[in-house]
C-alpha angles and dihedrals in degrees: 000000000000114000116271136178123209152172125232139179090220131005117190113204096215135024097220121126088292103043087045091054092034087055094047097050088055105047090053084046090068086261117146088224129201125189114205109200119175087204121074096252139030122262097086123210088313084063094037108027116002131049111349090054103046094045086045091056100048084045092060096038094059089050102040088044085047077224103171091045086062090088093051094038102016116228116325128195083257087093087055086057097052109110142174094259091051091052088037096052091061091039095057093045091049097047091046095047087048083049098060096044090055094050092037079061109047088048093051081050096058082229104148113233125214134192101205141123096241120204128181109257082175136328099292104040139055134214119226124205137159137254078267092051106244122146110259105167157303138263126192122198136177086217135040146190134201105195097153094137123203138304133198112279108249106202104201097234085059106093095218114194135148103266128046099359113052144160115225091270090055093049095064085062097049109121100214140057103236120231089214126025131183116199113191103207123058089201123105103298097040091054090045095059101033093057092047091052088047086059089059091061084251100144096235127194119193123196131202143178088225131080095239138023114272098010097199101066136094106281095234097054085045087054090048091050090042101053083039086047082058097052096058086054100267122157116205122192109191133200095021127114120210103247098185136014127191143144131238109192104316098333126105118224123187113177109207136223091239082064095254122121122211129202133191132151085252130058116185112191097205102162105120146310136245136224109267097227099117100111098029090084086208077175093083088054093054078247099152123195140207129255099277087047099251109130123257107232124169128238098289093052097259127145119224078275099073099201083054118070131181129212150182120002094355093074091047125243144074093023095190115136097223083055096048093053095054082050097054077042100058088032099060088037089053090045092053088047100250124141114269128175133223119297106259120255098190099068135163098251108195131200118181094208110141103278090035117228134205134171141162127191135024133332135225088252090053092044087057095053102051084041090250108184087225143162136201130219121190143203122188122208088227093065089050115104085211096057097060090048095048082043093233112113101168120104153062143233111212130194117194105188139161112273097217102029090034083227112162113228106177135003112197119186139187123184148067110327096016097155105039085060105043088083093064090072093042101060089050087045089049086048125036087359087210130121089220091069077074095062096049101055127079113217136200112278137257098011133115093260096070082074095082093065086052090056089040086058103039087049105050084044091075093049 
């Protein structure tokens, strides 16, 4: 690649779920549109170390186990013959077939792609240069766009490598399934793994500073992952912090703040990410970041430089990809001077733990506090004639509603599926907004969903 230098319209900085959906937007919108990717080819973390591959690997993982035949069939010496090539070998396929849609798009798009490192020269143009660093070229735009997602915080004291103590990217790479395992972070990306791992038969032992996993759920549903968590073979230690890691030989140590020290063949630091904004110099553009270095944006996605906008991972929460693209969406829309409507704050949220959890709206913790006059319905997977055909019991579908208006203000779910019906709740929440819309729909039978009439019913009973 020669050097060039070029005026666009638009130019998005990542190619991740946000900078796709940024780029589209604008070029519809009339924009002359450039995507600036450091890596070869577009997709961005989301395609090579975030959510496709670790989705892709618990999907595998539950086929290749045979995991939700166990019940039927109880464990079999299948899971002993799962390896690292046979998970790989989907993996690989998956991330190159979403590859080629991505890049079949943006072509069709007539959106330019270009394979460069970008950093700010001023707050209208943009330095190119290589993965050797030599200078290749320059781009201006009347309009940017900083979509460079998150990476795994690296404190400088964890000696990171890429075989027994790894960050959530390296452990993608590892070459053997470990027998034990310690994950420090009981957040989103701790419980996925772990949970994964567990299904492998790894003992795996996750630590966390909270009381609970997933602090952030409702308790009930974290009491239910929990108790499902223990039944794989997973081990949780609460309200302790890891004071020391090392390695001796090819073994991981983590000496606690309770006084115990744990040892595994894996460690998996999980405790948080970081803006990728290193390399980017937004210094030389007047962008100014928070505390932790994501960068503070307004409600229309726009920097302290107004013609430049940030969105998805790089801003900071909630870091979800479905959430990232409708920001790169409303944010394009906003810069080419469209309508646009308030960013929703009753959202799907998604976590692919085994079994897998979503959720939108409040929870009962969160009802006490504000003084709700609320009530809760329930349906439990076990008394779901779908549950015991597909052989997974565990699980729950929960309603939290007003008690006077019928209002529903928050659906939670564990179980199988989890995240293809959620949306169920949330387009009659989106609609009539009230728990009785269940009750007067017939579903198909038997499926998860009818679950939701279950809960309906269970719920207005108590009234």
């Amino acid at each position: 690649m020669g050097y060039t230098e070029k005026e666009y319209d638009a130019v998005i900085i990542g190619s991740g779920p946000s900078g796709q959906q940024a780029a589209y937007q604008a070029v519809k919108l009339g924009k002359r549109v450039a995507v600036i990717e450091r890596l070869p080819d577009p997709g961005g973390n989301c395609l090579y170390n975030g959510t496709i591959p670790s989705k892709t690997l618990r999907q595998a993982i539950l086929d290749l186990t045979g995991f939700h035949e166990q019940s039927f069939y109880g464990d079999t010496d299948e899971i002993l013959k799962v390896n690292i090539t046979d998970l790989n070998h989907r993996l690989f396929q998956v991330i190159d077939e979403e590859k080629r849609v991505i890049a079949s798009h943006l072509q069709k798009n007539s959106i330019d792609f270009i394979e460069a490192n970008a950093q700010f020269l001023d707050p209208h143009t943009l330095g190119l240069t290589d993965s050797a660093g030599s200078k290749i070229g320059r781009l201006k735009a009347d309009l940017l766009f900083i979509a460079t997602g998150s990476k795994p915080r690296h404190p400088v004291d964890i000696p990171f490598d890429d075989e027994v103590i790894l960050d959530s990217t390296r452990l993608l790479h590892i070459h053997r399934v470990p027998k034990t395992m310690i994950v420090l972070g009981g957040g989103v990306i701790g419980s996925e793994y772990g949970s994964f791992f567990a299904a492998l038969k790894t003992q795996v032992t996750i630590v966390e500073r909270e009381k609970n996993i997933l602090p952030m759920l409702d308790i009930e549903i974290g009491a239910h992952l929990h108790s499902a968590l223990q039944k794989l073979g997973m081990k949780f230690i609460g309200e302790v912090v890891a004071e020391k890691i090392w390695r001796e030989g090819n073994r991981a140590f983590v000496s606690l703040s309770n006084g115990k020290i744990l040892e595994a063949d894996t460690l998996l630091f999980a405790l948080g990410r970081t803006a990728n904004v290193d390399e980017l110099k937004i210094e030389n553009a007047g962008i100014i970041t928070d505390a932790k270095g994501y960068i503070i944006v307004n409600d229309h996605f726009q920097t302290s430089m107004p013609h430049i906008y940030a969105v998805g991972d790089v801003i900071g929460g909630p870091c979800l990809a479905s959430t990232s693209m409708e920001q790169g969406y409303q944010a394009a829309r906003h810069a080419c001077k469209m309508e646009t409507y308030p960013f929703p704050t009753f959202y799907p949220k998604g976590i692919y733990t085994i079994p897998e959890i979503s959720t939108f709206g409040y929870t009962e913790e969160e009802l006490k506090r504000m003084g709700f006059h609320y009530e809760v319905g329930r349906a439990y997977y076990r008394d779901i004639a779908k549950s015991h055909i597909t052989g997974f019991t565990h699980g729950m579908i929960k309603i939290v509603f007003h008690k006077e208006t019928k209002e529903i203000l928050g659906v939670h779910i564990i179980g199988r599926d989890a995240t293809e019906i959620i949306h169920v709740g949330q387009l009659v929440q989106c609609g009539s907004g009230k728990i009785t819309q269940f009750t007067n729909l017939i579903f198909n039978y038997p499926t998860y969903a009818e679950g939701y009439r279950i809960a309906a019913l269970d719920g207005l009973s108590k009234l």
